[in-house]
matplotlib code that plots the C-alpha trace (Angstrom):
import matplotlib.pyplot as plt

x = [-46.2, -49.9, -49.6, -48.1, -50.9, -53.8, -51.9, -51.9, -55.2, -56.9, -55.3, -55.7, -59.8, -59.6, -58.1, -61.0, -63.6, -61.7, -62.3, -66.0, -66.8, -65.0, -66.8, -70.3, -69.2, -67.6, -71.2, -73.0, -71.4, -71.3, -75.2, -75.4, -73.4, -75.3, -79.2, -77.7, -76.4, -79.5, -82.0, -79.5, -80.3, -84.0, -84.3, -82.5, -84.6, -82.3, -83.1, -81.9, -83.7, -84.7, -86.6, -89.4, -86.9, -84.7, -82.0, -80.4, -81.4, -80.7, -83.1, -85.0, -82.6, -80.3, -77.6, -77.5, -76.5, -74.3, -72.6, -72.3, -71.3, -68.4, -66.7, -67.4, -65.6, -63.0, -62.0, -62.0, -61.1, -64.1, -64.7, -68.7, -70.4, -73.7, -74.9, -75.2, -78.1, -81.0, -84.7, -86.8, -84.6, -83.6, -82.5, -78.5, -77.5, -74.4, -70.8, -71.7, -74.3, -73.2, -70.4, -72.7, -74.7, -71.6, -70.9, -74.1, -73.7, -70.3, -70.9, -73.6, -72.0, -68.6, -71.1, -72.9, -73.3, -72.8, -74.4, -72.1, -73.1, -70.6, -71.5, -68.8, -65.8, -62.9, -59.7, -57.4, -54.5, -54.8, -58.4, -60.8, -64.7, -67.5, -70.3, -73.5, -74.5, -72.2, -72.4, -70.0, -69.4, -68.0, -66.5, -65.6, -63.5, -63.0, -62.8, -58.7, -59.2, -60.4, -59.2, -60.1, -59.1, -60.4, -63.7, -65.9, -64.3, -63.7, -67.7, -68.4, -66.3, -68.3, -71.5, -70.5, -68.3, -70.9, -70.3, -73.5, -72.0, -69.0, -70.8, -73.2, -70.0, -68.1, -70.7, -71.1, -67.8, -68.4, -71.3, -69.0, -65.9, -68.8, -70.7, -67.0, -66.0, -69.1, -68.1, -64.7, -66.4, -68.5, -65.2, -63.4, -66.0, -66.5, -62.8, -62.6, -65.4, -63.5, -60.3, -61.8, -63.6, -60.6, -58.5, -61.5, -62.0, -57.9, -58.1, -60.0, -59.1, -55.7, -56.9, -59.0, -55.8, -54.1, -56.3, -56.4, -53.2, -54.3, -57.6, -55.5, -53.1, -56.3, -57.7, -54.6, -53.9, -57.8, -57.3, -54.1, -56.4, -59.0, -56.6, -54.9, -58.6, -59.4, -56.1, -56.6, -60.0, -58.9, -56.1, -59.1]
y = [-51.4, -52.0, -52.1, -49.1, -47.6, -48.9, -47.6, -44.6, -44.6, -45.4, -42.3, -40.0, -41.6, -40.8, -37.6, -36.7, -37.7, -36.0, -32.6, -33.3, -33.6, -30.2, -28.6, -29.8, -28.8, -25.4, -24.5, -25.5, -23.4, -20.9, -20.7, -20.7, -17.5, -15.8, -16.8, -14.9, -11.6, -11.6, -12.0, -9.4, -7.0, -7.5, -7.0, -3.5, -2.5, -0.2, -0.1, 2.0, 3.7, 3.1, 5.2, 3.4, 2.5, 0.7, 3.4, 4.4, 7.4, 9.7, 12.1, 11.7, 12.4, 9.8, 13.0, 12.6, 8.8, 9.2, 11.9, 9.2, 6.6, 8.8, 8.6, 5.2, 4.4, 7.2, 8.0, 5.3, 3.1, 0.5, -2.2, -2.0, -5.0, -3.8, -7.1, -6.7, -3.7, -5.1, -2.9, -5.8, -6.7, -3.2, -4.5, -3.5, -6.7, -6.6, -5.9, -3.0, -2.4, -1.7, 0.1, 2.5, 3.2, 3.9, 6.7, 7.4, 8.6, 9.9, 12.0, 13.9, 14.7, 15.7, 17.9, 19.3, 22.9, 22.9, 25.8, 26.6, 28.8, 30.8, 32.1, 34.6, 36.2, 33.9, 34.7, 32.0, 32.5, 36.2, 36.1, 37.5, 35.2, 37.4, 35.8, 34.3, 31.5, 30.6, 28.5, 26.1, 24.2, 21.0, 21.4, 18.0, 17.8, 14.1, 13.4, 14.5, 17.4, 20.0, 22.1, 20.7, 23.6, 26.3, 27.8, 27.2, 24.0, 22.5, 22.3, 21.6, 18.4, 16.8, 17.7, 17.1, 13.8, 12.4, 9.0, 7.9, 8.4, 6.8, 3.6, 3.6, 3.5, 1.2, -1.1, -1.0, -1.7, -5.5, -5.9, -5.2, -7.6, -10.3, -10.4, -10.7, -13.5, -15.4, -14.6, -16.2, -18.8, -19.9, -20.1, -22.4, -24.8, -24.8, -25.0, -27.9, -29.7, -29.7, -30.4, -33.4, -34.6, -34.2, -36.0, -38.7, -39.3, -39.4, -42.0, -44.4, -44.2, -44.7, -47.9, -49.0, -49.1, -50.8, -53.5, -53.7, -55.8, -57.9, -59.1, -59.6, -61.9, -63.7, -63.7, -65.1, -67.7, -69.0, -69.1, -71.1, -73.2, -73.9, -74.6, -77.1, -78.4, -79.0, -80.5, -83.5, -83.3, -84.7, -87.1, -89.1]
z = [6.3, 6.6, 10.2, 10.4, 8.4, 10.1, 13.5, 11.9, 10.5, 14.0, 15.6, 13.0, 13.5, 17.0, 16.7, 14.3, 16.4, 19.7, 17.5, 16.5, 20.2, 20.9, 18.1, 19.1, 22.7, 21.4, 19.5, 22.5, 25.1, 22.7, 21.5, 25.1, 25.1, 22.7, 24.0, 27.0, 25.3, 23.3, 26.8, 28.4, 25.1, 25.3, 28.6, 28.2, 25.2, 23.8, 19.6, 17.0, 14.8, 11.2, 8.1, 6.2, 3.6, 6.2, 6.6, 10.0, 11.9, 14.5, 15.7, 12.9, 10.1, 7.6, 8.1, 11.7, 11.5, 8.7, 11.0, 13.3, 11.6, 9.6, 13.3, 14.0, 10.9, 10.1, 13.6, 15.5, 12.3, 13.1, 10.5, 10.7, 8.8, 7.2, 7.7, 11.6, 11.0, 10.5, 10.6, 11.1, 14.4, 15.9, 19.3, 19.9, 20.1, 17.7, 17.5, 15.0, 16.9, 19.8, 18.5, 16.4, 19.6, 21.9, 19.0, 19.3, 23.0, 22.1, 18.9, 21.3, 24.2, 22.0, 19.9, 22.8, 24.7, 28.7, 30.7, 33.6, 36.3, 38.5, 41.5, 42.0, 40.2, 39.4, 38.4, 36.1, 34.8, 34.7, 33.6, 35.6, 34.5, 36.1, 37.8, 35.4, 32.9, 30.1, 27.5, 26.7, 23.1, 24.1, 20.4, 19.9, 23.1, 24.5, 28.1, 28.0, 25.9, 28.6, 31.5, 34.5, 36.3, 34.0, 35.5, 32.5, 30.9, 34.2, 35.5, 31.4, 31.3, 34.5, 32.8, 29.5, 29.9, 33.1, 35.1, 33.3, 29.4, 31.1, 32.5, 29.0, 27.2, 29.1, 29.1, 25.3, 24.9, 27.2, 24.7, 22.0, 23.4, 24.1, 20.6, 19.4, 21.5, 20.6, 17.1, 17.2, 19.6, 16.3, 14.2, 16.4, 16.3, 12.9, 12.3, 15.1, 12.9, 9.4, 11.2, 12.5, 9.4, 7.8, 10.1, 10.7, 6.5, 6.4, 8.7, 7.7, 4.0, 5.5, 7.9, 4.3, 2.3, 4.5, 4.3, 1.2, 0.7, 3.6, 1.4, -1.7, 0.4, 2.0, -1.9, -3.1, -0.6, -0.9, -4.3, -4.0, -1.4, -4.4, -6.7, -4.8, -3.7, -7.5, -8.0, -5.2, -6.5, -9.9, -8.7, -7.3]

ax = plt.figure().add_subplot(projection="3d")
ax.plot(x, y, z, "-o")
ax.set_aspect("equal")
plt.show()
């Protein structure tokens, strides 16, 4: 039986110490991750905004950021952590972060007026739209929402919803998907370094018990040894 245990106690040791390598591999490759998102952030310089007292803001005003961040969190349902805003580090460089800034972009251009110009009289749909300047309220419209073929909404969706608010929020979303990763990145290894504490303490209490019925074997047959010593000892 105390073989089987020590067997058992040695693997479950080397299994531990197999995880601690992974987790101290894991952190490494994933501090890596995040030095680089946080270089790729600084070099881009884009900050958000705070008051004196450490509150968001968006063109000057707490309303304007709360407006904001009611559609980051209502809306589009996302679970912002307070803890990822912080004034004294405004860089976008978190999840939330990024997030709030991509809704940012979004709550402007969906809150936005368009100027169309026609040059001439068109006809749609039994509507005649006489030649000038109009201006269009992008009234919360998404990308979807519009007309493409509608004379006014048509030209006010390419403005409005432009391939550079479509790259600036695509690429928010990477930074978003990235900060996550590394996020979930730092879990694993600290899950990978309890596991294998765990497995590494189980095992060698398990290898030390089984030696404990070895010693008191060893114990008793020295003692019979000394016993038997004493016993020729006294014969003499």
């Amino acid at each position: 039986m105390s073989k089987k245990l020590k067997g058992l106690g040695t693997v479950l040791a080397v299994i531990g110490a197999i995880c601690l390598i992974a987790s101290g591999v894991a952190l490494y490759r994933t501090q890596q991750g995040m030095d680089a998102l946080q270089k790729f952030s600084e070099a881009q310089n884009v900050t958000l905004s705070y008051d004196d007292d450490g509150n968001l803001i968006d063109r000057g005003t707490t309303e304007g950021a709360d407006a904001i961040m009611t559609m980051l969190t209502d809306e589009w349902g996302y679970p912002v952590l307070n803890s990822e805003f912080d004034p004294d580090d405004p860089v976008v460089n978190t999840a939330s972060e990024y997030m709030f800034q991509m809704a940012t972009i979004v709550y402007h251009v969906r809150n936005g007026t368009q100027t169309v110009v026609l040059d001439e009289d068109v006809e749609y749909n039994g509507e005649t739209f006489a030649a000038g300047t109009y201006e269009f309220e992008v009234d919360g419209r998404y990308w979807t929402d519009f007309d493409r073929q509608h004379p006014i909404e048509g030209p006010a969706r390419e403005q409005a919803w432009s391939g550079t608010v479509h790259g600036l929020v695509g690429e928010l979303g990477v930074g978003v998907v990235t900060h996550t990763s590394i996020q979930v990145g730092y879990a694993l290894s600290g899950v990978l370094a309890i596991l294998g504490l765990l497995s590494m303490l189980t095992g060698l209490g398990m290898f030390w018990m089984a030696r404990e019925p070895e010693i008191a074997v060893m114990n008793g047959h020295k003692a019979k040894a000394d016993r038997a010593e004493e016993r020729d000892l006294v014969k003499a």
